[in-house]
C-alpha positions as a Markdown table, in Angstrom:
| # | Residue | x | y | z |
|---|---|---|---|---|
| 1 | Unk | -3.8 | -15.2 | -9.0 |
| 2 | Unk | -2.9 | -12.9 | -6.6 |
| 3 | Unk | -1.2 | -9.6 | -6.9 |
| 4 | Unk | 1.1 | -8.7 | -4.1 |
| 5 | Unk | 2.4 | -5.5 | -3.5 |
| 6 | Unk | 4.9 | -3.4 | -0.9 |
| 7 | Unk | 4.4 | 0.1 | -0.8 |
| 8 | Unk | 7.1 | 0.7 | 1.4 |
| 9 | Unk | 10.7 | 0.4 | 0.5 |
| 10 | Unk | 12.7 | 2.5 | 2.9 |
| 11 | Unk | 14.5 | 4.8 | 0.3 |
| 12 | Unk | 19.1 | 4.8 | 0.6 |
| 13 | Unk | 21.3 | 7.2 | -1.5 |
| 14 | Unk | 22.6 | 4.0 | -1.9 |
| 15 | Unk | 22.2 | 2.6 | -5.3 |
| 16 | Unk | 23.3 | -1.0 | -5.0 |
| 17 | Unk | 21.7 | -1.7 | -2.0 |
| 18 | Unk | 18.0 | -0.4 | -3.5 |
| 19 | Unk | 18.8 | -2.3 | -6.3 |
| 20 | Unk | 19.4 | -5.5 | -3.9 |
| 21 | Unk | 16.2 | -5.2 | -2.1 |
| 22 | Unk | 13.7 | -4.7 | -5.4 |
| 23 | Unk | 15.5 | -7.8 | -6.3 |
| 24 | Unk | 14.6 | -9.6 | -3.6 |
| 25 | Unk | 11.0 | -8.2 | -3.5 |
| 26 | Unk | 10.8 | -9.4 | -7.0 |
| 27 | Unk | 12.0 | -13.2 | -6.1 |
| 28 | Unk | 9.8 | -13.4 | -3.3 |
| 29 | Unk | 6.9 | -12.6 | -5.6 |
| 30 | Unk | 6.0 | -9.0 | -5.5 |
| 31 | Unk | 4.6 | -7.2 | -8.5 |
| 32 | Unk | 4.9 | -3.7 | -7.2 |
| 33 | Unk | 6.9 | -1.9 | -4.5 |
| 34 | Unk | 7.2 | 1.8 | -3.7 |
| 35 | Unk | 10.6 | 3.7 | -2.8 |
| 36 | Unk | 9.6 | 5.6 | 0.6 |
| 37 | Unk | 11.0 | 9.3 | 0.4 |
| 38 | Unk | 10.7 | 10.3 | 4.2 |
| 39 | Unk | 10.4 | 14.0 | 5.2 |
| 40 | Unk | 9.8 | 15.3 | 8.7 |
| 41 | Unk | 8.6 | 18.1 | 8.9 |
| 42 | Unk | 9.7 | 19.1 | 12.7 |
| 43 | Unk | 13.3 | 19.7 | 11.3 |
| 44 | Unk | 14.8 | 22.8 | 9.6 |
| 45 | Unk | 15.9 | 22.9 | 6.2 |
| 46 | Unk | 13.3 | 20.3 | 5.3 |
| 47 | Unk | 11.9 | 20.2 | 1.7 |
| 48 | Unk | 10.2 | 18.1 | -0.4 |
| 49 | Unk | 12.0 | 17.9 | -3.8 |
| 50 | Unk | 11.0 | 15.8 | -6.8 |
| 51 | Unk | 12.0 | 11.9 | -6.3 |
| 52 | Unk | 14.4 | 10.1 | -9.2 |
| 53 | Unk | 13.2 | 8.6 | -12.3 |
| 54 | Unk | 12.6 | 5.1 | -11.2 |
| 55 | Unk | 13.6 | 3.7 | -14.9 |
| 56 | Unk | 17.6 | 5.1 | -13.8 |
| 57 | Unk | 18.1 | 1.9 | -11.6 |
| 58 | Unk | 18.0 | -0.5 | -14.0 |
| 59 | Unk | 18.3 | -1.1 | -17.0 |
| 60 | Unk | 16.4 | -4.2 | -17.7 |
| 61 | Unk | 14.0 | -4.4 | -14.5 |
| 62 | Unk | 13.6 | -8.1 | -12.7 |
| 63 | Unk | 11.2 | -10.4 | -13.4 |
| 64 | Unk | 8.7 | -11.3 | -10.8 |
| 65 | Unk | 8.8 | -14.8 | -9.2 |
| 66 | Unk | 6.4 | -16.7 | -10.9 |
| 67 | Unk | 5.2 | -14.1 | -13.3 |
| 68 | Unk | 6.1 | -13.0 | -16.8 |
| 69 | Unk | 6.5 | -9.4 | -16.4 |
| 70 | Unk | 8.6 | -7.1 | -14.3 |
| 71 | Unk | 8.5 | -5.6 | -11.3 |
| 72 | Unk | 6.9 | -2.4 | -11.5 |
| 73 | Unk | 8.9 | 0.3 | -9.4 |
| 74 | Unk | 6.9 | 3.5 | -7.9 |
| 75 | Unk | 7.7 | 6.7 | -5.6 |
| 76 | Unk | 6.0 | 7.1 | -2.3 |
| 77 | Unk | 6.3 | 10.8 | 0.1 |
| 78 | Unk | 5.6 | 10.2 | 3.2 |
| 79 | Unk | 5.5 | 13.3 | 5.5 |
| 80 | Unk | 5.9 | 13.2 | 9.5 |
| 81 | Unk | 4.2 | 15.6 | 10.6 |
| 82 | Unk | 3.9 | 17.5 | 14.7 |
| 83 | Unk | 2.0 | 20.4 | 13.9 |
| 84 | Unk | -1.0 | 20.7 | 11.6 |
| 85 | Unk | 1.0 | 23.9 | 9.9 |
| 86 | Unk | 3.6 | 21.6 | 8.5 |
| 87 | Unk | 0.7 | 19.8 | 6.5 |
| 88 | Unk | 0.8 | 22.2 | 2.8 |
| 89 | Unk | 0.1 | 20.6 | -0.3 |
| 90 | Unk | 2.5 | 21.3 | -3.0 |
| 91 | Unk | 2.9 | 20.3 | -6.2 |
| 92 | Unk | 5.8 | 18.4 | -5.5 |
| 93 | Unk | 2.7 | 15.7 | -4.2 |
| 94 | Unk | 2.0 | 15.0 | -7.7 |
| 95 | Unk | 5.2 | 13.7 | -8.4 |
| 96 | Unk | 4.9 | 10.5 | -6.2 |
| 97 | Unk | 2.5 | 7.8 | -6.9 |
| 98 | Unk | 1.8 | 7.4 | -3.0 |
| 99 | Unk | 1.7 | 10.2 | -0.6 |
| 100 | Unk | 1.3 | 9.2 | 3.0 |
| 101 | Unk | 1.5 | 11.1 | 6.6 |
| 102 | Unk | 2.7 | 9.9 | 9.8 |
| 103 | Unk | 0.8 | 11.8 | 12.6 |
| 104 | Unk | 2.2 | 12.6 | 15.9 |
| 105 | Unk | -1.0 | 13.7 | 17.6 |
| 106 | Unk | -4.2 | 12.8 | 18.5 |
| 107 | Unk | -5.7 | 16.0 | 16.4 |
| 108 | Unk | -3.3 | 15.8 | 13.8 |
| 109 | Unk | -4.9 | 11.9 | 13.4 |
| 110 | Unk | -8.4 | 13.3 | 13.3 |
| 111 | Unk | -7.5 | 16.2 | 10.8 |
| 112 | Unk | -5.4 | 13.1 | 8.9 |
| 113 | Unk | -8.3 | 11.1 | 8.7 |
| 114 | Unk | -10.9 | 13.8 | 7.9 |
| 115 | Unk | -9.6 | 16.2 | 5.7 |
| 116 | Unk | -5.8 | 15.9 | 4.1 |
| 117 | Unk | -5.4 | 14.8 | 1.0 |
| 118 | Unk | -3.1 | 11.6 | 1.4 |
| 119 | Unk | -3.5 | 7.8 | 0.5 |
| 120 | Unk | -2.4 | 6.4 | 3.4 |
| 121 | Unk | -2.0 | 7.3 | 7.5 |
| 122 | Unk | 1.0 | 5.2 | 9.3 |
| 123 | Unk | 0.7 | 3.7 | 12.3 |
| 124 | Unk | 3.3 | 3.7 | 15.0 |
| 125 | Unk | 5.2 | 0.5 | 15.3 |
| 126 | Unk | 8.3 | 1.6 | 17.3 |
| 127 | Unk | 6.9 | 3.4 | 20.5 |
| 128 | Unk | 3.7 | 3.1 | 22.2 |
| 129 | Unk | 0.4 | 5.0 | 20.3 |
| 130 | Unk | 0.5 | 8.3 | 21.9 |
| 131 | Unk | -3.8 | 8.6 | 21.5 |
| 132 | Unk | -6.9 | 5.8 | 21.6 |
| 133 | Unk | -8.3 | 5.5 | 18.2 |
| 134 | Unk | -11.8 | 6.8 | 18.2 |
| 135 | Unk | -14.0 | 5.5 | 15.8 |
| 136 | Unk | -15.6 | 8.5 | 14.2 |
| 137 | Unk | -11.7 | 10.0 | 12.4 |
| 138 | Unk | -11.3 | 6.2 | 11.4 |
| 139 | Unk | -14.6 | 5.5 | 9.7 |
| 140 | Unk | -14.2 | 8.6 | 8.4 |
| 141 | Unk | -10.8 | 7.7 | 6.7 |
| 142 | Unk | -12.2 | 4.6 | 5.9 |
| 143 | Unk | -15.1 | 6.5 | 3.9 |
| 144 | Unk | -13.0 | 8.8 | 1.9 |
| 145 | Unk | -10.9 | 5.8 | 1.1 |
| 146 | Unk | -7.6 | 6.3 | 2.7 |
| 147 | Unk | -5.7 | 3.5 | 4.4 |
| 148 | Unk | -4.2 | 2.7 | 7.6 |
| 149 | Unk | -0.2 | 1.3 | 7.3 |
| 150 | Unk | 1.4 | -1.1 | 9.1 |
| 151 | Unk | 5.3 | -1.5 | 9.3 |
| 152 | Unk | 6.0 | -5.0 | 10.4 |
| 153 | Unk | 10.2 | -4.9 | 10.5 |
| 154 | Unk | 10.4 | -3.3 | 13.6 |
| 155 | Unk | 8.5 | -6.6 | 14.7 |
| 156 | Unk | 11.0 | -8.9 | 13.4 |
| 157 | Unk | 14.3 | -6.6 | 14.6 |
| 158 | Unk | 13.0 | -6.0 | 18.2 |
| 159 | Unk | 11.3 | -7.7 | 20.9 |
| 160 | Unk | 10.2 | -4.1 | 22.6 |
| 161 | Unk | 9.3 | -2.8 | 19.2 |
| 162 | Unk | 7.6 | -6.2 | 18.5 |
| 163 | Unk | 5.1 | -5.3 | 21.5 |
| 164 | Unk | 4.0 | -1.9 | 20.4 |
| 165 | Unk | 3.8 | -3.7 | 16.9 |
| 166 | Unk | 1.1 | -5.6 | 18.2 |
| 167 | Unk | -0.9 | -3.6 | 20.8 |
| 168 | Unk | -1.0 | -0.8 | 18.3 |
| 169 | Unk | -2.4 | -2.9 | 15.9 |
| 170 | Unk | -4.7 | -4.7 | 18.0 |
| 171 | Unk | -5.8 | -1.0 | 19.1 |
| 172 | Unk | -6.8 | -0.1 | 15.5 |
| 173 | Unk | -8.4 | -3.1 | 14.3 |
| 174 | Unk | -10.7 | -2.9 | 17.7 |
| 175 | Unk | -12.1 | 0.2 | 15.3 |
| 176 | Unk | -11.4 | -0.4 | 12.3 |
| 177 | Unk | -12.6 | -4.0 | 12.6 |
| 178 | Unk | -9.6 | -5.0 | 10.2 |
| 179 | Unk | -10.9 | -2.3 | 7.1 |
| 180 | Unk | -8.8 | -0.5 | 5.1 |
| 181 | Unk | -5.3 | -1.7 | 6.1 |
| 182 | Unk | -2.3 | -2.5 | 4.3 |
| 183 | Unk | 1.2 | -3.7 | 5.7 |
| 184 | Unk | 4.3 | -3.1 | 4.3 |
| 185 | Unk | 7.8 | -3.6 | 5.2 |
| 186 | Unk | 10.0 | -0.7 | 5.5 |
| 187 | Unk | 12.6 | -2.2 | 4.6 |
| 188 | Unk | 16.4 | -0.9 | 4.6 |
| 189 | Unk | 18.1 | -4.3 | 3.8 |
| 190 | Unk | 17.6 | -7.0 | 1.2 |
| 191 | Unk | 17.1 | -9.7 | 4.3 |
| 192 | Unk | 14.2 | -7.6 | 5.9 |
| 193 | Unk | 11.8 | -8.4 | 3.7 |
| 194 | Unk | 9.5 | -11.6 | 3.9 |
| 195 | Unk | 7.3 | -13.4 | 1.3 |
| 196 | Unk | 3.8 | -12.3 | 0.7 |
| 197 | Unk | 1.9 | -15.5 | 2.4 |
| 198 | Unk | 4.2 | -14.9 | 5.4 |
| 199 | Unk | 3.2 | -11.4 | 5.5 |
| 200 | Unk | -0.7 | -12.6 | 5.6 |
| 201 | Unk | 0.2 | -14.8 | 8.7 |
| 202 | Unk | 2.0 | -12.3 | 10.3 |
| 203 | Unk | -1.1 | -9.9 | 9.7 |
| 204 | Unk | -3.3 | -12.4 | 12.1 |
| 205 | Unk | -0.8 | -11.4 | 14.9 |
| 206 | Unk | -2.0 | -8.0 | 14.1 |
| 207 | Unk | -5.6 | -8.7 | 14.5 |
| 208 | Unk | -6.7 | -9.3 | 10.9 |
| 209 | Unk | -8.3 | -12.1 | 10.0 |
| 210 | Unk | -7.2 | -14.4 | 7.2 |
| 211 | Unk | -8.8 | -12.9 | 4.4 |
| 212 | Unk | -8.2 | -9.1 | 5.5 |
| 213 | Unk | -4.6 | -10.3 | 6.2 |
| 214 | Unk | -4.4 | -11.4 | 2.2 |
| 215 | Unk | -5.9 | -8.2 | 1.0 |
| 216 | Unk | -3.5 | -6.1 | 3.1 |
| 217 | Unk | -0.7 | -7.5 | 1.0 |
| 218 | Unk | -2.6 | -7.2 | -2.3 |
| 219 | Unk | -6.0 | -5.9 | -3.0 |
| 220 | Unk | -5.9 | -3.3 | -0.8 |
| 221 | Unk | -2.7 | -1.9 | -1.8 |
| 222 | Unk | -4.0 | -1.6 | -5.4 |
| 223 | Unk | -7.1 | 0.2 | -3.8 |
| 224 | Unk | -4.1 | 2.8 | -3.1 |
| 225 | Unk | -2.8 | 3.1 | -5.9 |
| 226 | Unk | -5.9 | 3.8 | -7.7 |
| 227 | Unk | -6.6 | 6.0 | -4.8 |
| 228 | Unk | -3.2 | 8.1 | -5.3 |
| 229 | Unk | -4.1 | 8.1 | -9.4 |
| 230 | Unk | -7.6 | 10.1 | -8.2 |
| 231 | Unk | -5.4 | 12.4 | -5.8 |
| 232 | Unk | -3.3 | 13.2 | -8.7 |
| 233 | Unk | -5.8 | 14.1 | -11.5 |
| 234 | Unk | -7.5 | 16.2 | -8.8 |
| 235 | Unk | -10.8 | 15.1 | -8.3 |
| 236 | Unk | -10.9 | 13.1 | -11.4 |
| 237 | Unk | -12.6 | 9.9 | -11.5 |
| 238 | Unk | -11.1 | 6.4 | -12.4 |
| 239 | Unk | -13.6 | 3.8 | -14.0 |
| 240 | Unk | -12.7 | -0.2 | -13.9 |
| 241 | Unk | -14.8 | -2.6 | -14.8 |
| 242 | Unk | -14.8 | -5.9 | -14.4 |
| 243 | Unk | -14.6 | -8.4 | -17.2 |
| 244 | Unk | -17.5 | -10.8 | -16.7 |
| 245 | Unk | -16.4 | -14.4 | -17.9 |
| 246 | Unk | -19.2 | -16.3 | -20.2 |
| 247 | Unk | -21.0 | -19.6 | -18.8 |
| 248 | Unk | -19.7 | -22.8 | -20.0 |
| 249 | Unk | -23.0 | -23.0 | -21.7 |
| 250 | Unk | -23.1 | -19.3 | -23.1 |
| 251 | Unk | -19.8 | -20.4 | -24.7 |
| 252 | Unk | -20.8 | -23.7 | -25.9 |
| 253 | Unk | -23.4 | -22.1 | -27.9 |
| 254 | Unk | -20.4 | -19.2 | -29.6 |
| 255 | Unk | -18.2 | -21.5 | -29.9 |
| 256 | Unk | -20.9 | -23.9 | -31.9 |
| 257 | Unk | -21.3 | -23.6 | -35.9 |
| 258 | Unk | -23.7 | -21.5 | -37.4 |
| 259 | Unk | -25.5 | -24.0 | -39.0 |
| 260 | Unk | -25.9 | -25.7 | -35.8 |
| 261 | Unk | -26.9 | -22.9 | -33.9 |
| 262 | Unk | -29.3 | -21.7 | -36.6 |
| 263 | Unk | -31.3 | -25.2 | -36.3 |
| 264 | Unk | -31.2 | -25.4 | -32.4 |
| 265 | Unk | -32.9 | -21.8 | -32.6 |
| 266 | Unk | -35.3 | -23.1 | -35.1 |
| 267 | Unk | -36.3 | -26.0 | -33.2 |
């Protein structure tokens, strides 16, 4: 079964409401979101402090729709940045789970996609891409494993922001071809968000196709996460195997007596 994930709650000072919207994430079936701490860089007085223990806002966490366990709650940084200056690594980075970085210009996108150390690079959703995507930054992104984001409520508030929505999208996945993408929400309210599979059908507006449109609710946003664990250990390496289930014949024969399987070998 599927495991679907937002990695991109827009973070409040407002306790209740947060508390509302991982709520809702959790009933509409999502195993894992991620509280989006937004800093831009552009302004003064700008600085990137250490987010909140998740585990203060709640006491007993809620159970995921159709799951046994409970949501699991991360932090996310995400930078806007103007000016390639603004982008300095800190060790305040190593306090989120995510980072990401919103670029403003068409060289800050290449020097995103080639060199800084993030997990994920945000589209633009609520104005017209400033820059083409050109497809040697994006394969490179794609290379070194870091994502592209997609914010889809700006879609669903605004018919204007609904039409950059798309054409931005539809300009990325003409390079892309539809790797390395994940869309999130951005929520800010509890009635933003939308269930996973209607996520997936939205993603086809966006260019993906029906199984890139799944994984960019699920699969690839684990890819992230095990992305942002590597960032964090720098340059450490993360092994996972995968479990390989036993034929129905290969467990025929375990689950058979030994006195049975001793004669079958001696015949």
């Amino acid at each position: 079964m599927a495991v679907f994930v937002d990695l991109n709650i827009s973070h409040t000072v407002d306790k209740k409401r947060l508390q509302n919207i991982i709520e809702t994430a959790a009933h509409l079936g999502y195993s894992t979101v991620a509280i989006n701490h937004v800093v831009d860089l552009q302004q003064k007085k700008q600085e990137i402090g250490k987010p909140k223990c998740v585990s203060e806002l709640f006491d007993q966490f809620p159970i995921v729709q159709g799951k046994s366990r409970p949501i699991k709650v991360l932090n996310r940084l995400t930078l806007v940045v103007s000016e390639a200056s603004h982008f300095r690594p800190t060790n305040e980075f190593k306090s989120y789970d995510v980072v990401a970085v919103f670029p403003k210009t068409e060289k800050l996108f290449h020097a995103a996609c080639m060199s800084f150390d993030v997990d994920i690079i945000c589209i633009a959703v609520t104005e017209k891409q400033p820059f083409y995507f050109k497809r040697p930054p994006v394969n490179g992104a794609i290379d070194r494993g870091v994502f592209f984001e997609i914010s889809y409520v700006p879609a669903i508030k605004d018919s204007t922001m609904r039409r950059y929505t798309i054409s931005n999208s539809l300009s990325l996945m003409e390079t892309c071809k539809g790797k390395n993408v994940i869309v999130s929400s951005g929520a800010e309210k509890p009635l933003e968000l939308r269930g996973p599979y209607d996520i997936a059908n939205l993603g086809l507006l966006f260019g993906l196709s029906e199984g890139d449109a799944k994984a960019a609710v699920s699969t690839n946003c684990r890819a992230v996460l095990l992305h942002g664990e590597t960032r964090k250990t720098a340059l450490g390496i993360i092994h996972t195997m995968k479990k390989i289930e036993p034929t129905a014949e290969r467990r025929e024969e375990e689950e058979a007596p030994v006195l049975k399987r001793a004669r079958t070998e001696a015949v």
